[in-house]
C-alpha positions in Angstrom: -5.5 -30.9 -7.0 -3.9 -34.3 -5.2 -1.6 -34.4 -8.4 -0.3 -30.5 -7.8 -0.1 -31.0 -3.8 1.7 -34.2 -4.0 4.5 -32.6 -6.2 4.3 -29.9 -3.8 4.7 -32.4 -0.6 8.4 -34.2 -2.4 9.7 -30.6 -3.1 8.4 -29.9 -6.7 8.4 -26.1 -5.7 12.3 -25.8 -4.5 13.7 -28.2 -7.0 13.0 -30.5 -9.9 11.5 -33.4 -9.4 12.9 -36.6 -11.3 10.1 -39.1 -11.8 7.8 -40.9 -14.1 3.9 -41.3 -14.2 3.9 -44.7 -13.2 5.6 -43.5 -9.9 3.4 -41.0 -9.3 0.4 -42.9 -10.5 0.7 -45.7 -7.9 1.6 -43.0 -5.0 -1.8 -41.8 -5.7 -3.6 -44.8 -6.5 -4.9 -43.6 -10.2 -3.8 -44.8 -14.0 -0.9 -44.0 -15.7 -3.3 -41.8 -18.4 -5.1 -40.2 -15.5 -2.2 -39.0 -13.9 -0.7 -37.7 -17.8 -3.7 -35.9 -18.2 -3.4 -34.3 -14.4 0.0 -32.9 -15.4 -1.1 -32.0 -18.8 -4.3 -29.8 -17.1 -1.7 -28.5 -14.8 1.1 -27.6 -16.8 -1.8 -25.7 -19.3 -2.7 -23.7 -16.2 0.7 -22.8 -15.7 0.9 -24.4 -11.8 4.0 -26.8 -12.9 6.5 -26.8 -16.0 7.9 -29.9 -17.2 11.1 -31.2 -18.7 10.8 -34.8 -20.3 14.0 -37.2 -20.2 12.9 -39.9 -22.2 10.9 -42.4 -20.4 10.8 -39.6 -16.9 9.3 -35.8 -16.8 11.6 -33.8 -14.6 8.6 -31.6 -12.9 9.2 -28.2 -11.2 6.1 -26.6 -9.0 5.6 -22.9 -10.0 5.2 -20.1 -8.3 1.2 -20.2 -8.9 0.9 -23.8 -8.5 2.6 -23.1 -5.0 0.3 -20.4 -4.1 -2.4 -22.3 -5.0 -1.7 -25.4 -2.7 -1.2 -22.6 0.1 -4.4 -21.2 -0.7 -6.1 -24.7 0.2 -4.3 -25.3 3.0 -5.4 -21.6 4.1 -8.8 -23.0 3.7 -8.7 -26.4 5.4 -6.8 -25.0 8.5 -9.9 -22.2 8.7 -12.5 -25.0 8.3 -11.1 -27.3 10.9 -10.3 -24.6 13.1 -13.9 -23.0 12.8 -13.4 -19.6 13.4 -11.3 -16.8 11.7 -7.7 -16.9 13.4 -5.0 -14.3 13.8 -0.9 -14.5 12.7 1.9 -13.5 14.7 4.8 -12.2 12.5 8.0 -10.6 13.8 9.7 -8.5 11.7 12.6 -6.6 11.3 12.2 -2.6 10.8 13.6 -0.9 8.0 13.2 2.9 6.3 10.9 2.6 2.8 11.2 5.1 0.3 8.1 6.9 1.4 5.1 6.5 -1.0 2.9 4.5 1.3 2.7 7.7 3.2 1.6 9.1 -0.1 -0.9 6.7 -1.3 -2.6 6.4 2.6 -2.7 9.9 2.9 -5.1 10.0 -0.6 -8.5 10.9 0.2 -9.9 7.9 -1.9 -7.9 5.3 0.8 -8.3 7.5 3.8 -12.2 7.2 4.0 -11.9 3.5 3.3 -9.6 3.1 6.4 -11.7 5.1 8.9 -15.0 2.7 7.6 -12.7 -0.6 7.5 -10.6 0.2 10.4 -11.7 2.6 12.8 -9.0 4.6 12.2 -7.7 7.7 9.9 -4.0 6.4 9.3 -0.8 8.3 10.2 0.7 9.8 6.5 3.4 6.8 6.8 3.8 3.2 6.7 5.9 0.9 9.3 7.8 -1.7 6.8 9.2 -4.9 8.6 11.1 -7.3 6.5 9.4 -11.1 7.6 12.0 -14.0 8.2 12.7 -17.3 6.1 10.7 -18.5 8.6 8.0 -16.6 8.8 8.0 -16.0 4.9 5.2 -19.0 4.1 3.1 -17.7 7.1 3.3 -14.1 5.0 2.4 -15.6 2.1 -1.3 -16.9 3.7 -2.6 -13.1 4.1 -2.7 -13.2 -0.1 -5.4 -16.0 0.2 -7.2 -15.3 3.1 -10.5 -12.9 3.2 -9.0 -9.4 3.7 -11.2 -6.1 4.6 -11.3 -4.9 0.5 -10.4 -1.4 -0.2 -12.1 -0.3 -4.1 -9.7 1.7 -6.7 -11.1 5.4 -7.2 -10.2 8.6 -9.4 -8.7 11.6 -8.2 -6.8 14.1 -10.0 -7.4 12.5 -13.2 -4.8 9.8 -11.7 -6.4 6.1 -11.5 -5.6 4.3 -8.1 -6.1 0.1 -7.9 -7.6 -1.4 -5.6 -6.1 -3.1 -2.4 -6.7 -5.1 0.9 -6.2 -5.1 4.4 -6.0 -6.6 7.5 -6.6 -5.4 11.0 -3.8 -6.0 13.1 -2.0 -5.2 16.8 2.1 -4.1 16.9 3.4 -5.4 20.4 0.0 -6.6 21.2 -1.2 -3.2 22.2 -1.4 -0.8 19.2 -4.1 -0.5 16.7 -2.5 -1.0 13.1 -3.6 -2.3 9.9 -1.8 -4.6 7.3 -1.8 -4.1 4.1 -1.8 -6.0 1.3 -1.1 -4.4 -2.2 -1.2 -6.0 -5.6 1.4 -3.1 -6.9 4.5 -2.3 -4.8 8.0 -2.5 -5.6 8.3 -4.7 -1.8 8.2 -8.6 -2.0 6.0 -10.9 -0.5 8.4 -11.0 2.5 7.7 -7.1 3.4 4.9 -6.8 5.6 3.6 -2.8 5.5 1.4 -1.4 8.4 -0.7 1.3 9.4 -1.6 3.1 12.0 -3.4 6.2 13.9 0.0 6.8 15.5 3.2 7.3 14.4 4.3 4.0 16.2 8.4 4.9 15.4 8.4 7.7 17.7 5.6 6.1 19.9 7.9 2.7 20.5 11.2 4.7 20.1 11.8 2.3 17.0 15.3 2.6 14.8 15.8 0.3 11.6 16.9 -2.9 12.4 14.8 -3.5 15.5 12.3 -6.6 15.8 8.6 -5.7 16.1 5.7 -8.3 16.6 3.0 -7.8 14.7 -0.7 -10.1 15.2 -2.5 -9.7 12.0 -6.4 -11.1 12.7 -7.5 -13.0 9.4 -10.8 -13.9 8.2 -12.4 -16.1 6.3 -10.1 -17.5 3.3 -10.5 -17.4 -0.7 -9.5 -19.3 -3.5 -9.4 -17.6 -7.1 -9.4 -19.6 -10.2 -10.1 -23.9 -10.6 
Protein backbone atom coordinates (compact mmCIF):
# COMPACT_ATOMS: atom_id res chain seq x y z
CA UNK A 1 0.00 0.00 0.00
CA UNK A 2 3.18 2.59 0.71
CA UNK A 3 4.22 1.65 -2.96
CA UNK A 4 0.51 2.63 -4.45
CA UNK A 5 0.24 5.86 -2.04
CA UNK A 6 3.66 7.09 -2.75
CA UNK A 7 2.95 7.07 -6.69
CA UNK A 8 -0.18 8.67 -5.67
CA UNK A 9 1.70 11.44 -3.39
CA UNK A 10 4.31 12.60 -6.89
CA UNK A 11 1.17 12.65 -9.11
CA UNK A 12 1.03 9.01 -10.50
CA UNK A 13 -2.86 9.51 -10.78
CA UNK A 14 -2.84 12.93 -13.11
CA UNK A 15 0.14 12.10 -15.10
CA UNK A 16 2.88 9.55 -15.86
CA UNK A 17 5.32 9.14 -13.72
CA UNK A 18 9.02 8.73 -15.13
CA UNK A 19 11.12 6.74 -12.73
CA UNK A 20 13.02 3.66 -11.99
CA UNK A 21 12.90 1.05 -9.03
CA UNK A 22 15.95 2.03 -7.59
CA UNK A 23 14.40 5.62 -7.17
CA UNK A 24 11.56 4.54 -5.69
CA UNK A 25 13.23 1.78 -3.71
CA UNK A 26 15.41 4.12 -1.68
CA UNK A 27 12.36 6.78 -1.28
CA UNK A 28 10.84 4.00 0.63
CA UNK A 29 13.69 2.37 2.18
CA UNK A 30 13.03 -1.32 0.61
CA UNK A 31 15.08 -3.48 -2.23
CA UNK A 32 15.06 -3.02 -5.67
CA UNK A 33 13.18 -6.72 -6.03
CA UNK A 34 10.79 -5.71 -3.23
CA UNK A 35 9.68 -2.76 -4.76
CA UNK A 36 9.39 -4.81 -8.57
CA UNK A 37 7.29 -7.15 -7.02
CA UNK A 38 5.03 -4.14 -5.23
CA UNK A 39 4.34 -2.83 -8.74
CA UNK A 40 4.04 -6.20 -10.17
CA UNK A 41 1.13 -7.08 -7.32
CA UNK A 42 -0.20 -3.71 -8.15
CA UNK A 43 -0.26 -3.55 -11.76
CA UNK A 44 -2.05 -7.39 -11.45
CA UNK A 45 -4.80 -5.77 -9.41
CA UNK A 46 -5.28 -3.27 -11.89
CA UNK A 47 -4.45 -0.05 -9.25
CA UNK A 48 -1.41 1.29 -11.68
CA UNK A 49 -0.45 0.48 -15.45
CA UNK A 50 3.04 0.66 -16.60
CA UNK A 51 5.03 1.61 -19.58
CA UNK A 52 8.74 0.40 -19.55
CA UNK A 53 11.50 2.71 -21.32
CA UNK A 54 14.38 0.64 -21.03
CA UNK A 55 16.19 0.89 -17.77
CA UNK A 56 12.73 3.29 -16.27
CA UNK A 57 8.85 2.18 -15.93
CA UNK A 58 6.76 5.25 -16.89
CA UNK A 59 3.88 4.48 -14.01
CA UNK A 60 0.33 5.93 -14.31
CA UNK A 61 -2.09 5.60 -10.97
CA UNK A 62 -5.60 4.25 -12.08
CA UNK A 63 -8.65 5.16 -11.43
CA UNK A 64 -9.01 2.18 -8.74
CA UNK A 65 -5.62 2.48 -7.43
CA UNK A 66 -6.78 6.16 -6.72
CA UNK A 67 -9.87 5.29 -5.08
CA UNK A 68 -8.26 2.95 -3.11
CA UNK A 69 -5.64 5.36 -1.56
CA UNK A 70 -8.81 7.67 -0.80
CA UNK A 71 -10.47 4.88 0.74
CA UNK A 72 -7.51 4.75 3.36
CA UNK A 73 -7.23 8.07 3.88
CA UNK A 74 -11.17 8.04 4.54
CA UNK A 75 -10.19 5.60 7.16
CA UNK A 76 -7.28 7.19 9.01
CA UNK A 77 -9.00 10.67 9.04
CA UNK A 78 -12.12 8.72 10.90
CA UNK A 79 -9.72 6.92 13.24
CA UNK A 80 -7.84 9.87 14.32
CA UNK A 81 -10.80 11.93 14.46
CA UNK A 82 -12.81 9.32 16.63
CA UNK A 83 -16.12 9.88 15.79
CA UNK A 84 -18.15 9.78 12.46
CA UNK A 85 -17.94 13.38 10.79
CA UNK A 86 -20.15 15.20 8.39
CA UNK A 87 -19.08 17.02 4.76
CA UNK A 88 -20.03 20.28 3.52
CA UNK A 89 -20.48 20.38 -0.27
CA UNK A 90 -21.81 23.33 -2.30
CA UNK A 91 -23.23 22.61 -5.38
CA UNK A 92 -24.55 24.07 -8.25
CA UNK A 93 -28.39 23.22 -9.20
CA UNK A 94 -29.27 21.88 -12.33
CA UNK A 95 -32.67 20.05 -14.05
CA UNK A 96 -32.04 15.88 -14.30
CA UNK A 97 -33.96 14.02 -16.71
CA UNK A 98 -36.35 12.81 -14.07
CA UNK A 99 -35.91 9.03 -13.20
CA UNK A 100 -34.78 9.54 -9.64
CA UNK A 101 -38.25 10.70 -9.04
CA UNK A 102 -39.08 7.37 -10.64
CA UNK A 103 -36.87 5.00 -8.84
CA UNK A 104 -37.62 6.92 -5.18
CA UNK A 105 -41.15 6.91 -5.73
CA UNK A 106 -40.88 2.62 -6.04
CA UNK A 107 -42.39 1.01 -3.24
CA UNK A 108 -39.31 -1.29 -2.69
CA UNK A 109 -36.99 2.22 -1.96
CA UNK A 110 -39.74 4.13 -0.31
CA UNK A 111 -40.06 1.79 2.75
CA UNK A 112 -36.29 1.69 3.00
CA UNK A 113 -36.15 5.55 3.24
CA UNK A 114 -38.93 6.01 5.92
CA UNK A 115 -36.83 3.08 8.15
CA UNK A 116 -33.27 4.64 7.15
CA UNK A 117 -34.34 8.20 7.16
CA UNK A 118 -37.32 9.16 8.90
CA UNK A 119 -38.68 10.31 6.00
CA UNK A 120 -41.08 9.21 2.88
CA UNK A 121 -39.12 11.18 0.00
CA UNK A 122 -40.69 13.79 -2.33
CA UNK A 123 -41.22 11.80 -6.00
CA UNK A 124 -38.01 13.93 -7.23
CA UNK A 125 -34.44 14.33 -6.67
CA UNK A 126 -32.37 17.78 -6.14
CA UNK A 127 -29.08 17.26 -8.51
CA UNK A 128 -26.11 19.75 -7.76
CA UNK A 129 -23.17 19.53 -9.86
CA UNK A 130 -19.90 19.50 -7.03
CA UNK A 131 -16.86 21.77 -7.88
CA UNK A 132 -13.18 20.83 -8.94
CA UNK A 133 -12.72 21.54 -5.58
CA UNK A 134 -15.02 19.83 -3.96
CA UNK A 135 -14.86 16.82 -6.38
CA UNK A 136 -12.18 14.59 -4.17
CA UNK A 137 -14.33 15.47 -1.03
CA UNK A 138 -17.36 13.75 -3.23
CA UNK A 139 -15.52 11.05 -3.99
CA UNK A 140 -15.03 10.04 0.06
CA UNK A 141 -19.02 9.26 0.42
CA UNK A 142 -18.06 5.98 -2.06
CA UNK A 143 -15.86 4.66 0.87
CA UNK A 144 -17.32 5.67 3.75
CA UNK A 145 -20.14 3.50 5.77
CA UNK A 146 -23.45 4.65 4.12
CA UNK A 147 -27.17 3.67 5.53
CA UNK A 148 -27.49 0.44 2.84
CA UNK A 149 -30.64 0.22 0.91
CA UNK A 150 -31.18 -3.88 -0.48
CA UNK A 151 -32.22 -4.46 -4.33
CA UNK A 152 -35.93 -5.94 -4.45
CA UNK A 153 -38.52 -7.24 -7.23
CA UNK A 154 -41.43 -5.60 -8.34
CA UNK A 155 -43.26 -5.94 -11.46
CA UNK A 156 -41.12 -8.67 -12.61
CA UNK A 157 -38.42 -5.69 -12.98
CA UNK A 158 -35.09 -6.32 -10.84
CA UNK A 159 -33.92 -3.08 -8.84
CA UNK A 160 -29.96 -3.01 -7.43
CA UNK A 161 -29.15 -2.07 -4.53
CA UNK A 162 -27.91 1.49 -3.28
CA UNK A 163 -26.75 3.66 -0.34
CA UNK A 164 -27.41 6.73 1.39
CA UNK A 165 -26.48 9.30 3.53
CA UNK A 166 -28.43 11.55 5.84
CA UNK A 167 -27.82 14.99 5.16
CA UNK A 168 -29.12 18.89 5.76
CA UNK A 169 -29.60 21.52 2.55
CA UNK A 170 -28.80 25.10 4.04
CA UNK A 171 -28.32 23.67 7.34
CA UNK A 172 -31.96 23.46 8.01
CA UNK A 173 -33.79 20.82 5.76
CA UNK A 174 -33.94 17.25 6.21
CA UNK A 175 -32.49 15.43 2.97
CA UNK A 176 -30.78 12.45 2.15
CA UNK A 177 -27.73 11.68 -0.26
CA UNK A 178 -27.65 9.23 -2.37
CA UNK A 179 -25.28 7.16 -3.57
CA UNK A 180 -25.94 4.83 -6.66
CA UNK A 181 -23.73 2.28 -8.30
CA UNK A 182 -25.94 2.72 -11.72
CA UNK A 183 -26.74 6.26 -12.96
CA UNK A 184 -25.84 7.96 -16.00
CA UNK A 185 -24.41 11.18 -13.40
CA UNK A 186 -20.63 11.23 -12.57
CA UNK A 187 -19.02 11.07 -9.46
CA UNK A 188 -19.19 14.91 -9.43
CA UNK A 189 -23.25 14.90 -9.23
CA UNK A 190 -24.38 14.83 -5.87
CA UNK A 191 -28.35 13.67 -5.85
CA UNK A 192 -30.60 14.39 -2.71
CA UNK A 193 -33.77 13.61 -1.21
CA UNK A 194 -36.16 14.95 0.63
CA UNK A 195 -39.77 15.07 2.39
CA UNK A 196 -40.22 18.45 0.64
CA UNK A 197 -40.03 19.66 -2.53
CA UNK A 198 -36.99 21.89 -1.52
CA UNK A 199 -37.11 23.92 -5.30
CA UNK A 200 -40.27 25.43 -4.51
CA UNK A 201 -39.54 25.40 -0.70
CA UNK A 202 -36.03 27.62 -1.23
CA UNK A 203 -37.40 29.26 -4.47
CA UNK A 204 -34.45 27.37 -6.24
CA UNK A 205 -33.79 27.89 -10.33
CA UNK A 206 -30.87 25.97 -12.08
CA UNK A 207 -27.68 27.51 -11.70
CA UNK A 208 -28.06 28.56 -8.03
CA UNK A 209 -25.45 27.39 -5.29
CA UNK A 210 -26.97 25.18 -2.45
CA UNK A 211 -24.92 23.88 0.63
CA UNK A 212 -25.44 20.59 1.40
CA UNK A 213 -23.83 18.78 5.05
CA UNK A 214 -23.81 15.19 4.33
CA UNK A 215 -23.17 13.36 8.05
CA UNK A 216 -20.92 10.20 7.33
CA UNK A 217 -20.27 7.20 9.24
CA UNK A 218 -17.96 4.90 9.82
CA UNK A 219 -15.64 4.15 6.62
CA UNK A 220 -15.01 0.77 4.49
CA UNK A 221 -12.49 -0.67 2.45
CA UNK A 222 -13.42 -3.36 -0.21
CA UNK A 223 -10.91 -5.65 -1.65
CA UNK A 224 -6.77 -6.11 -0.36
Amino acid sequence: MWTLIELYQRGGASRTLDLSTSELASELGLSQQGVSKHLLQLEKEGLIERKRNGRRTGVVVSKAGADRVLAVYSRLKSAVEGRAGALDFHGTLFTGLGEGGYYISLAGYKRQFVKLLGFEPFPGTLNLTIGPGELELRKQLNFLGALELSGFTQGGRSYGPAKCFKAKVESKYDAGALIIERTHHGESVLELISPLDLRTTLSLRDGDRVHVTVYTGEPHIGGH
